[in-house]
N, C-alpha and C positions, 0 to 999 in steps of 0.2 A: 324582671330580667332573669333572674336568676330558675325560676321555676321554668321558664320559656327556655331557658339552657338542657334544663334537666329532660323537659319532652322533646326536644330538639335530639339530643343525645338518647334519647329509650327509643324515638322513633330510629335512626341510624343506626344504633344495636340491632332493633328487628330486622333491620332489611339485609343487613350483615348476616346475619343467620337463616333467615331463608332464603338468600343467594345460595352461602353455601348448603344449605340444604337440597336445594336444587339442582347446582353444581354435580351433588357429590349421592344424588340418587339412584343415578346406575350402578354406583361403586357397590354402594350398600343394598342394591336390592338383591335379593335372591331370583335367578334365574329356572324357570321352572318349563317345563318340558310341556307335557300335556298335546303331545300332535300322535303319540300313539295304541288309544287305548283299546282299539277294538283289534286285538292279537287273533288273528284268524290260520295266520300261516307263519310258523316260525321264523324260519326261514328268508323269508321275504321282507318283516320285520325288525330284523336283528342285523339285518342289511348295513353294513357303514361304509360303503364304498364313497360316496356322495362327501360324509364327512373325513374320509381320509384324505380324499382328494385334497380338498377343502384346504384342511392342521396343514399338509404339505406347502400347498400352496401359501399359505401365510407366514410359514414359515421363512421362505425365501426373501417375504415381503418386511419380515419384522424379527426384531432381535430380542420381543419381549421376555420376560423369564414371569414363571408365577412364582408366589412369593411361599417364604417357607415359615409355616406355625411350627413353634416348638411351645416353651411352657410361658407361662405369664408371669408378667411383675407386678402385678397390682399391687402386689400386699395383700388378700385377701384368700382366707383359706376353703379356695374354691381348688378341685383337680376335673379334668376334662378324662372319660372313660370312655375307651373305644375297644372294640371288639373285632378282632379282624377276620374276616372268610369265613364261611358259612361252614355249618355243621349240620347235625340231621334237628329236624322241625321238634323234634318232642323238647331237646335240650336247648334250642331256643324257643321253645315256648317258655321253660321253665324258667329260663334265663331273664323274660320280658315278664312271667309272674313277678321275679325276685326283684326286678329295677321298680314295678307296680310298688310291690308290698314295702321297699324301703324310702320310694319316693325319690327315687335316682333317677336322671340322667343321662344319657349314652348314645355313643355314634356307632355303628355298628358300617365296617368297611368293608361292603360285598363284592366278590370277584363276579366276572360274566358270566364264566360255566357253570358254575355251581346256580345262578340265580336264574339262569334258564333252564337248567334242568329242575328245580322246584323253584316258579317265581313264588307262592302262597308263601312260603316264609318271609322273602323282603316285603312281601302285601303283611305281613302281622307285625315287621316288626314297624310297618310304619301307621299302619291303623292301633298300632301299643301308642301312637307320640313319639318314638322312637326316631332318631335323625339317620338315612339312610345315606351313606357314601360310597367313591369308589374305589377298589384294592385291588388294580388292573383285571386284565385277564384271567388269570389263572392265580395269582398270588406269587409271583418269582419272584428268585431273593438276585440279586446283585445287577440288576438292570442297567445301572450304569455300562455293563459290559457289551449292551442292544445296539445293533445299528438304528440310525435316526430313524429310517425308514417302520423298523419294527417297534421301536417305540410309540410310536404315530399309531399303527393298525391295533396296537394290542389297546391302549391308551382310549381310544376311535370305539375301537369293538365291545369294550366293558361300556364303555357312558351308553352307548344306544341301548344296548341291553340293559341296565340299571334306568335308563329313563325309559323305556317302553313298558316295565316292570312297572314303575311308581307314579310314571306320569312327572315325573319330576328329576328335570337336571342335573346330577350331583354338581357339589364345586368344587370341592376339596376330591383329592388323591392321596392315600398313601402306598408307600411300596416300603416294606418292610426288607432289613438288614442290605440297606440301597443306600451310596453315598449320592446325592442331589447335586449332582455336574449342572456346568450350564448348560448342557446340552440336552440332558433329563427334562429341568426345570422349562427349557426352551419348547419342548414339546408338549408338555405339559399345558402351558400358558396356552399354544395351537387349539388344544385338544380341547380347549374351555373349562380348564381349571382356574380358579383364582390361587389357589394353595396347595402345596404340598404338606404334608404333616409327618413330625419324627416326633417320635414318643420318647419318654426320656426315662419309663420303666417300662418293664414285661414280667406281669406276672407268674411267677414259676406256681404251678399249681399242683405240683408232689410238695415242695416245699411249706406251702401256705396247708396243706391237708396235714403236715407229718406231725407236729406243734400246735396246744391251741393257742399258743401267744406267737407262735412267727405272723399271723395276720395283721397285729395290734404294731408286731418290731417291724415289720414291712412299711406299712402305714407310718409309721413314728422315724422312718429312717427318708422320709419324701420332704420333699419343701413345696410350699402351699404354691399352685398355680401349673404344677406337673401332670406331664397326658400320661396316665395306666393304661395300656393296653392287654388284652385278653386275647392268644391266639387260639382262636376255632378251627383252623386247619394249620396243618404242615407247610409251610411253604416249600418249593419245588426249583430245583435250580435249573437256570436255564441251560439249553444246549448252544453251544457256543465253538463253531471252528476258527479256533484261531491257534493257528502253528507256535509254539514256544508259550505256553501259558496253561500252567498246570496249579492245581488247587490254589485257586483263586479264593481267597478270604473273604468274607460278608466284613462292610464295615460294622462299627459295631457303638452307637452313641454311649458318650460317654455324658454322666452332670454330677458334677461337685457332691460327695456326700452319698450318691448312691452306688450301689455295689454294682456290679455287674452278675449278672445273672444267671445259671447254666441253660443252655438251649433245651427248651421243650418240646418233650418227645408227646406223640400221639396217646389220647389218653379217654379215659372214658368216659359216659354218662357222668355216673355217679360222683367222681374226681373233678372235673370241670364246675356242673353245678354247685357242688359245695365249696370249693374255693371261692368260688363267685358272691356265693352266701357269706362267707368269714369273709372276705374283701369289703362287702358292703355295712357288716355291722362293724368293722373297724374302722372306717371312714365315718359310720356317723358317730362311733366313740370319743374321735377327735374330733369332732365337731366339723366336718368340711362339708362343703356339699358342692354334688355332681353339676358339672353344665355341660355343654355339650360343645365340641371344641375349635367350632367356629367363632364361640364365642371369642375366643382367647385374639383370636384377630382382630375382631368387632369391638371388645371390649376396651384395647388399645387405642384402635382410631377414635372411638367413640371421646374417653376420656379425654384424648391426646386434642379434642375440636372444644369439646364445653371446658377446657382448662383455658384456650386462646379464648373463647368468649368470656369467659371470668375475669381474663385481666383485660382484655376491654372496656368491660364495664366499670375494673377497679381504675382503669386512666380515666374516663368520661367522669364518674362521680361516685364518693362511696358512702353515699344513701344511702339507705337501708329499701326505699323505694325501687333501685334498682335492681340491688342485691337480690329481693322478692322475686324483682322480675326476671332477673338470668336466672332465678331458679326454674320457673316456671318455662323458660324455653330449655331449660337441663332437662327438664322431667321431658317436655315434646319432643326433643330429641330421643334421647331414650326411648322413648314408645314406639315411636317413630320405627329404629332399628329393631326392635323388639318384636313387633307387628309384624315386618318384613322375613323375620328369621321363624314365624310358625306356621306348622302344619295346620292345610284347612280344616284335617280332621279333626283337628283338635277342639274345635268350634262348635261341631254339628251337631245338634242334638240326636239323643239315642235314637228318637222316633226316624229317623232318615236314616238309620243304617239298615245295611243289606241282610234281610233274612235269610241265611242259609239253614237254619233247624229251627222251628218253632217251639219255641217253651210251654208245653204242653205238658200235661199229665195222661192224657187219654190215649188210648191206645188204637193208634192211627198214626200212619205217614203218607203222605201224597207222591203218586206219579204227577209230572209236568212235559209236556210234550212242546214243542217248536217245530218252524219249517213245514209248508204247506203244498211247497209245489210239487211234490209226487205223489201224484193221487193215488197211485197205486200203494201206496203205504199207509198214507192217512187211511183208508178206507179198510186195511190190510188190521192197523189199527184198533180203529172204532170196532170192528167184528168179534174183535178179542175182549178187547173191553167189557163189551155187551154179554158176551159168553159167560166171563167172569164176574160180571156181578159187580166191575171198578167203574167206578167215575174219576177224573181226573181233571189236571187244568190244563188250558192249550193256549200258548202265550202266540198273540198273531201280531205280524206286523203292519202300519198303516198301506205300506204296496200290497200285504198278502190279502188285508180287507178290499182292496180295489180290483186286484188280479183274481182270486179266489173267492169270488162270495158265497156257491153254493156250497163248497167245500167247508167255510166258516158255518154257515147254515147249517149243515149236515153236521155238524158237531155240536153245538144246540140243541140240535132236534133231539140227541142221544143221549140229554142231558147233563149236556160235562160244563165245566166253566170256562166263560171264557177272561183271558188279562191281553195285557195291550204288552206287545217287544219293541222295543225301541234300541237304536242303533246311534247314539250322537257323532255326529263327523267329528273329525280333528276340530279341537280346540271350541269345539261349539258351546256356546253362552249359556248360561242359565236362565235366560232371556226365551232361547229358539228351544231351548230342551224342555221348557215347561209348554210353550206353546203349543211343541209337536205332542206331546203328552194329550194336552187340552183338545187336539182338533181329534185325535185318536178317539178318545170319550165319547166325544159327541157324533163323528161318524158311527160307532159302534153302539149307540144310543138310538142316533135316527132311522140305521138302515136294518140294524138288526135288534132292537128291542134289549139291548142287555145294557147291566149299568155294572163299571165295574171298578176298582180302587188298587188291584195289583196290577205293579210293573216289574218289567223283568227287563235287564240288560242280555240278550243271551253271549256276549262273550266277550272279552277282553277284561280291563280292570277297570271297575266302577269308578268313575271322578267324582269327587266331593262336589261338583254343582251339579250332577246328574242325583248325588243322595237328594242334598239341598231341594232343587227343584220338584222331584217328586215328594217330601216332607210337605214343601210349603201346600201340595194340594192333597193332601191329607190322605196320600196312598199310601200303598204298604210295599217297598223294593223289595220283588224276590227274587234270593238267590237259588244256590241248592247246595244239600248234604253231599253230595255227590253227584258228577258229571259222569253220565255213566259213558258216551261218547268220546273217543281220542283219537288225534289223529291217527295213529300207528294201526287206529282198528279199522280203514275205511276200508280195504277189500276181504279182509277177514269174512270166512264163510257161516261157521258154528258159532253159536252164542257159547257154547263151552271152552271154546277157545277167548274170548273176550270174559267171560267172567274170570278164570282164572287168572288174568291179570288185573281185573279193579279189584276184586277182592284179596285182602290178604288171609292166610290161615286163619288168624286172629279172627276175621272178621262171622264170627259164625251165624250171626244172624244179622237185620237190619234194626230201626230203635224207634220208640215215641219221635212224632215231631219231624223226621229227619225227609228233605223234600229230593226227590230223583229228576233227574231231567235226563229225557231221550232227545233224541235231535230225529227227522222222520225224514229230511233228506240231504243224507251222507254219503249209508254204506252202499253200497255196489251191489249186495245182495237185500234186495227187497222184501226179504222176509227178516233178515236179521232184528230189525226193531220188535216188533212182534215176538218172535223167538225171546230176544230177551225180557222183556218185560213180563213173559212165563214165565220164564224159568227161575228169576230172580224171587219173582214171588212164592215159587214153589220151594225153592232153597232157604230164600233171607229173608220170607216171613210168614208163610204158613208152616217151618219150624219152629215158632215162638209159641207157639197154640199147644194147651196140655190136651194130647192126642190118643186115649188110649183106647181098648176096642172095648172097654164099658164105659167110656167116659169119653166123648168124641164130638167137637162141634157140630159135626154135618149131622149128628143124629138127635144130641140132647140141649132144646135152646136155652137151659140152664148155664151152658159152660163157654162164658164170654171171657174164655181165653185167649178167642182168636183175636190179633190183630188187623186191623182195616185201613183200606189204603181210600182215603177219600181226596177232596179237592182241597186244593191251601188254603183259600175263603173259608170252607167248612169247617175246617179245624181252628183258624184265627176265630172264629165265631163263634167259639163254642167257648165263653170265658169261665164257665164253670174250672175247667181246666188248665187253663193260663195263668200263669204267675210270672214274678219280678225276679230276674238274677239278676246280679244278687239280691237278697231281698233285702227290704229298710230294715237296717238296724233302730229302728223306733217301732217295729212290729215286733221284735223280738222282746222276750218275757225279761226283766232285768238281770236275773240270777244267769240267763246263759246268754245275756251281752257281754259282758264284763272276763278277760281271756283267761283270770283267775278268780277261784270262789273265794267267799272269806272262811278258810278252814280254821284258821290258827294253829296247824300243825307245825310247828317247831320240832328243835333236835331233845327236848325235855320231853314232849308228849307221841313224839314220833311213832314209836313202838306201841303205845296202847292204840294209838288212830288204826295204826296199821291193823293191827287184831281185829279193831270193827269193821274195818271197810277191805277187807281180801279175803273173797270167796276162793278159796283153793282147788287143786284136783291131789286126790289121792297117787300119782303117777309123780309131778311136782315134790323133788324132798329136798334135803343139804344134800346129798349126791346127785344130784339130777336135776339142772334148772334152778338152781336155786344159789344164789351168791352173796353174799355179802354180810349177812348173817351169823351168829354162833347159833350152837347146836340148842343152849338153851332161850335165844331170843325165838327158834323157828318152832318149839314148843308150843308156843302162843299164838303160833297162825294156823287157821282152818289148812285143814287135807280134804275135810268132806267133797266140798264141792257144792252141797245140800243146803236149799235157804229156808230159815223155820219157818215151819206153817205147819198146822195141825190139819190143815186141810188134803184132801186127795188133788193137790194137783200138780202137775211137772210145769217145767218152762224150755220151750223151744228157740235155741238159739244160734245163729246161722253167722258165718265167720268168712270175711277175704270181699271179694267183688269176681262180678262175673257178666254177661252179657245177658237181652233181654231174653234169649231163647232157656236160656237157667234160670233166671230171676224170677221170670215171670208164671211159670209154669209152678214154681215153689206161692208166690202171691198168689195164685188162682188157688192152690190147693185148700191154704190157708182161708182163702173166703168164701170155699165151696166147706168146709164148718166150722166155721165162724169163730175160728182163733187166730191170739193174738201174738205175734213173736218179737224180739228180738235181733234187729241185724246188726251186727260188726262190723264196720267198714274199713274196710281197706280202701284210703285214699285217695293213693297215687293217680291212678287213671279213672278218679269219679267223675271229674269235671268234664272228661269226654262224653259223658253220657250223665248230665247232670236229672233230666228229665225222669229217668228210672229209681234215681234214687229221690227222687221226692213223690214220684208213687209209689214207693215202700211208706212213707212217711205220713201221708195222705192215707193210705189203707189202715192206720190206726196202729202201726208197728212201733218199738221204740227203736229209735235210732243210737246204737254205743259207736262207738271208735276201737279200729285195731291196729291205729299207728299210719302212716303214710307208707310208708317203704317196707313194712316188713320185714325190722327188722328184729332179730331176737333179743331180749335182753343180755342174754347169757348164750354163749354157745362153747363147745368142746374144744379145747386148739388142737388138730389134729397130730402135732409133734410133739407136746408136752401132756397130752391128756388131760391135761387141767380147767376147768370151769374159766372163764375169761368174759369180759365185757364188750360187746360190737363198737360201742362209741362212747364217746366221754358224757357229761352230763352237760355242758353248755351246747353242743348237737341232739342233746337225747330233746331238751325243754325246746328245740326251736321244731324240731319233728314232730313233736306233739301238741306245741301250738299252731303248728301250720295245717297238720292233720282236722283239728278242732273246727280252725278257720273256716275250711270248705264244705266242714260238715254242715255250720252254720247257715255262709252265706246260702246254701240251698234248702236246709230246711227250717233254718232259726225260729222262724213263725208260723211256725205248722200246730198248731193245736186241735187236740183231738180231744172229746168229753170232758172240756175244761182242762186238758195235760197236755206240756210241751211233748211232740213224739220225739223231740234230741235230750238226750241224756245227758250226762259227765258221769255215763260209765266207760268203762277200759276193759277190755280182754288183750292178757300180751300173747306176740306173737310165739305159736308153739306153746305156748301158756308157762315160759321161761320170766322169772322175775328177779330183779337183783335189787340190795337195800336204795341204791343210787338211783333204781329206774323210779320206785315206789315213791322214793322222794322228790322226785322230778315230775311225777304226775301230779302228788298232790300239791307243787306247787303251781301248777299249771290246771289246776281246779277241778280235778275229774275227783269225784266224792266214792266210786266205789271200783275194785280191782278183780275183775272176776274171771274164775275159768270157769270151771265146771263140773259136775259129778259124773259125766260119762260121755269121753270120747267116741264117735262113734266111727271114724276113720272114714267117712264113708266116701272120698276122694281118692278111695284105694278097694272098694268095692269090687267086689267079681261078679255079683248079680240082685237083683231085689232082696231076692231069701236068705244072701246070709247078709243082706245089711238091715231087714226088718228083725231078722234072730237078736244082732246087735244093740237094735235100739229096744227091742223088748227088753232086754236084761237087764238094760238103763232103766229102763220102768217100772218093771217088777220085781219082787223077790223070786227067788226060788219057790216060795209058798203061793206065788202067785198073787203076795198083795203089792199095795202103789208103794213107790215110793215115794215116798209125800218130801215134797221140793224140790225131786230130780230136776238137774238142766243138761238137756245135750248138747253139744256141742256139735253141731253139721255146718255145711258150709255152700256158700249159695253161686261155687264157682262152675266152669262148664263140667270140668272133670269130675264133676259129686253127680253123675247120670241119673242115679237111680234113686236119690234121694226124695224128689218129690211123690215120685208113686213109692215106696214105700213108708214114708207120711200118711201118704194116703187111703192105704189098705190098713195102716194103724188104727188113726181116727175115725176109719168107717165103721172097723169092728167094734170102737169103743162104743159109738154112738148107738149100737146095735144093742149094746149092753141095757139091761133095766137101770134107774135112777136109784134101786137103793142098792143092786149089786156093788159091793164091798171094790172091787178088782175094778170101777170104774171110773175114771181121772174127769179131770178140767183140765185145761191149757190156761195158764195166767200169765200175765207182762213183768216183767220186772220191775218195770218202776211202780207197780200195786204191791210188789211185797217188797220194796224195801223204802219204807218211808223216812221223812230222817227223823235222826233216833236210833233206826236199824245199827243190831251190832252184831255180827259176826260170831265173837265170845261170850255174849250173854243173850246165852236164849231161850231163859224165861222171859228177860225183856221186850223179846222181838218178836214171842208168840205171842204176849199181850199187845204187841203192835197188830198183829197181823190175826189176831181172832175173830176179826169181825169177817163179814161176808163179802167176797170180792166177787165182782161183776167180770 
């Protein structure tokens, strides 16, 4: 009887629980969008008449209010980080690195205007896992002062635009320095919010930069369960005619224990991102961690249901049989919401994400062409093509293969490739979008003999069942590096008027990998597609080719400078040249996995390490660059610049980051005779062109580090004159572990003649060093600290001849012999013009020279002359290092 009680009572528990679980499905699911992702016309998309109508209309009908998150009681030391209004995309990129690299968290609360005027950023920060919300229209502060009317359209206007953006719904609202009337909240609820959200701190980000412990007393002055918000824009006050009502005050939340904060003003890159950085390593000093701040809703109802099913269970029987078992509907609850509240991105394997640049090393980027129905342009086209020597891909659609088959034909015949474009309708299934995929194939199989594996959405935002479905049939989704097509350019007559707005100055050349797409029926003038795709090529990539008039592709087929624009299949096919970013940290050699060496340099041994391992520049003294130091500790460090070796040979070493039309032309140089160099990277902007720097790495170069930011150790204070430090050492260790980091993940496992090509050497910036930086590197495991024996400016150049006069001097004596272990110092940025052909008119004369002519060098690698052991101060020691014969 009793056991008959016990299953009587577990079966009645379950059915209690998935009642309400049932019940209470809609509450808890997240509502998701998904009816707008093929964005063809702004305009017409972003349309919310329909839905204003709508909020209006139910408004009358209902007096709901949506409900307001503030901070949590759980008791658990979780805080919910949100970020409100968009900024410009590099400082949220940086932003969604740093949430990456600390393993945070975060809602990021975008307004309308900003996300249609750049949707790509709420597309990263929600393909980051990032939770995307809404922060009305524009971001205004005191809203409660809005007619209902304007509430509704502004409310209406943002959610279409953030869901045609993401494909996804938001639920949650916040409006910042807004008191939550019931008449806000009333509209709100209309508008298909479930929540509004007040943050119960704002980080002041002068204040959190001015102190390296205001981050920690910030952090230390919160109670566990509070939403930090981040402003990314200014909020803007609204215009408001209302007779007798003058400075009107922002309300301003208040919670127990916290300070109130001063209003933040407009601030820059550099200030935002690093507060953002000390924000997160102060949170996880206290141990909290990020969620993301619907939970805080969720987590309440959640608990507040599996508490009533607990004591349920405790009234039926308190077995321990039971107690198992309400655990075990705790956990499916939980998953349950859990499941509901992720992104499907978050799921997908890498293989189904959209290629827009191909991780390539080869030196190639593909044209991709769409749109079929003006033959006058396809044809206009293929002629040019043919001319030039390009082959390319042309993405068709399943009506263009039924309406157009000679014109598919005729691009065939001309050798180009062809992919399949697909267009999924609103909301279409993973079901229809694999199918339509499949019947595409096989039409483009039977009527035209071709078999093929790339798809291409051509426009709107890719939905995770459109990745999904093309993964599961083992194609490859592409996208592009660039859209070269906008609407703003359809009646536009000159391709020179269209380039000057895709291109920024910056942009001086195009890059490995990086895939174009033209659109062939748009513009109004039917030569413009053709026009462009000249011109582009004559500007952004046969400027990457070392071009000179004895040294010139079109004449000498030795000099495979030039870059080639081939088909995407071609280039995916070519895996000699493909590689993993990041790459496996299990390919990587152990000595540089690991973010620090085992130096054992201590504050006992500091000064003698130091002597070993800091290659100096004679320029570098205690007046000049140098801090931290007494006059007789800087006795004992190198000025030469010079690394022993008894041998005739210098070292070529190239300093900062640049684009592929500098870079590359400096690589050709080097591999047209056959030395090996040295590059310095400047990190900030490698990951944009991660591909060029792992063909420096791949060509058998050693890869050093010159800091991310460029910053100098030491610089002048122009009011005091005095030597002075950029940043503290808890800033200096995480710049140069973060620098390390990217070096890494792009080249970690590169190995060349049995040698890692990444280093843990260091060049500082301006070749400025201070005792604090020295000590901050070597605890961040760079083994050696080097400038150089002879600067050659050559990023200040007036012409070849006096930057080869330059580097001769570096080379020679005066008597005209070598200087045996000169290193230059050049730089492989766009502004150093002249440096590659003046390399080059060097090495060719050397090469001219007889084998036992006195006055004639080798080029060696760094990491061949300084093996460890290498010491700086003793070198007798280091020429029996280095006496043997280097390759």
């Amino acid at each position: 009887m009793k056991n008959k009680k016990i299953v009587l009572s577990l079966v009645l528990l379950i059915c209690i629980c998935l009642t309400g679980v049932l019940l209470l499905k809609d509450f808890f699911t997240t509502q998701t969008g998904g009816n707008h992702r093929n964005i063809t016309d702004a305009e017409s998309f972003y349309n919310a008449d329909a839905e204003i109508i709508q909020a209006l209309g139910q408004m009358k009908n209902s007096q709901e209010k949506a409900t307001v998150i503030t901070h949590s009681n759980s008791g658990q030391r979780v805080i919910a980080l949100t970020f409100d209004g968009l900024t410009d995309r590099t400082i949220v990129q940086q932003i969604l690195d740093l949430l990456k690299k600390y393993h945070a968290k975060a809602t990021f609360f975008v307004d309308g205007v900003q996300t249609a005027e750049d949707p790509q950023i709420v597309v990263n920060i929600k393909n980051a896992g990032q939770q995307v919300e809404n922060y009305t229209l524009s971001g205004m502060v005191k809203m409660e002062n809005l007619p209902m009317d304007r509430l509704v359209k502004d409310f209406c206007r943002a959610q279409k635009i953030v869901q045609v953006t993401t494909d996804k719904g938001p639920n949650l609202l916040k409006c910042n320095d807004t008191n939550y009337t019931d008449q806000l909240l009333q509209a709100a609820k209309a508008c298909g919010f479930k929540s509004v959200v007040k943050s119960d701190a704002f980080l002041n980000v002068k204040q959190i930069n001015s102190l390296h412990v205001a981050a920690d007393n910030f952090v230390g002055n919160i109670r566990p369960g509070s939403i930090i918000s981040v402003k990314l824009k200014t909020n803007i006050e609204p215009i408001i005619n209302e007779q007798g009502k003058t400075d009107l005050k922002p309300a301003i939340d208040k919670q127990p224990g916290l300070k109130e904060l001063p209003k933040q003003e407009d601030l820059g890159e550099k200030e935002i991102v690093d507060a953002v950085e000390k924000l997160l390593i102060a949170l996880e000093k206290a141990n909290y961690t990020t969620v993301y701040v619907e939970n805080f809703s969720k987590n309440n109802i959640t608990q507040e249901l599996m508490k009533t099913t607990l004591n349920d269970v405790k009234e039926v029987n308190d077995s321990s049989f039971l107690v198992n078992a309400a655990s075990l509907v705790k956990e499916q609850i939980k998953s349950l919401f859990s499941c509901r509240t992720a992104y499907a991105a978050e799921n997908i394997d890498s293989n189904a994400q959209e290629i827009k640049t191909i991780l390539t090393t080869e030196s190639a980027l593909s044209y991709t062409f769409g749109g079929l129905s003006n033959e006058g342009v396809v044809n206009d086209v293929l002629e040019r093509l043919n001319r030039l020597g390009i082959k390319a891909t042309f993405f068709v659609t399943e009506t263009e293969m039924k309406k157009y088959p000679e014109t598919v034909r005729k691009i065939i015949e001309n050798g180009h490739e062809i992919g399949i474009a697909i267009r999924p309708k609103n909301e279409e299934t993973f079901d229809k979008i694999r199918e339509n995929i499949t019947r595409c194939r096989k039409m483009l199989e039977e009527q035209f003999g071709v078999t093929t594996n790339l798809i291409k959405q051509p426009s709107g935002i890719v939905a995770d069942t459109t990745k999904e479905a093309v993964s599961t049939l083992k194609c490859k989704l592409i996208g592009q590096s660039m859209n070269v097509v906008q609407t703003k350019h359809k009646d536009y007559t000159s391709a020179d008027q269209v380039l000057s707005e895709i291109f920024r100055k910056s942009m001086i050349s195009l890059a490995r990998g990086q895939i174009l797409y033209f659109r062939m029926d748009y513009y109004t003038n039917d030569q413009l597609v053709g026009n462009l795709m000249e011109i582009i090529k004559q500007r952004k990539v046969d400027n990457i080719a070392y071009a000179k008039s004895y040294d010139n592709p079109a004449s000498n087929p030795a000099n495979d400078s030039q870059y080639m624009i081939k088909p995407v299949g071609e280039i995916l096919n070519n895996t000699k040249f493909i590689y993993q970013y990041p790459v496996d940290l299990k390919n990587v050699p152990v000595r540089l996995r690991n973010d620090g060496a085992e130096l054992n340099i201590d504050q006992h041994n500091f000064l003698s390490e130091a002597s070993k391992r800091y290659i100096g520049n004679k320029d570098v003294t205690y007046e000049d660059r140098m801090l931290g130091f007494s006059k007789m500790e800087i006795r004992r460090l190198d000025k030469s610049g010079f690394i022993h070796t008894e041998d005739n040979v210098i070292f070529l070493t190239f300093d900062d980051w640049g684009t592929d039309a500098a870079i590359n032309k400096l690589l050709y140089v080097l591999r047209k005779h056959n030395v090996k160099a040295t590059f310095f990277v400047l990190t900030n902007n490698v990951l944009n062109n991660p591909n060029l720097l792992r063909a420096i790495a791949m060509a058998g170069h050693d890869i050093g580090d010159h800091s991310d930011k460029h910053k100098p150790m030491v610089i002048r204070d122009e009011k005091t004159g005095k030597q002075v430090e950029t940043q503290g050492k808890e800033e200096y260790v995480r710049e140069l572990a973060t620098s390390y980091q990217k070096l890494r993940a792009v080249t970690g496992d590169v190995i060349i003649d049995g040698k890692p090509a990444l280093t843990r050497f260091f060049r500082p910036p301006t070749l400025a060093i201070s005792k604090m930086g020295l000590e901050s590197l070597f605890e961040t495991g760079y083994e050696y600290i080097i400038c150089g024996s002879c600067s050659t400016g050559d990023y200040d150049a007036k012409n070849v001849s006096q930057l080869l006069k330059t580097i001769e001097d570096g080379v020679y004596t005066q008597n005209g012999e070598v200087r045996k272990g000169a290193m230059l110092v050049c730089h492989m940025s766009d502004n150093a013009t002249y440096t590659a052909m003046a390399l080059d008119i060097l090495l060719t004369a050397n090469e001219a020279k007889a084998d036992s002519d006195p006055s004639k060098f080798k080029v060696g690698r760094l990491s061949d002359y300084l093996p460890d052991g290498y010491s700086q101060m003793e070198q007798k020691k280091s020429l029996q290092l280095n006496s043997h014969d280097k390759v």
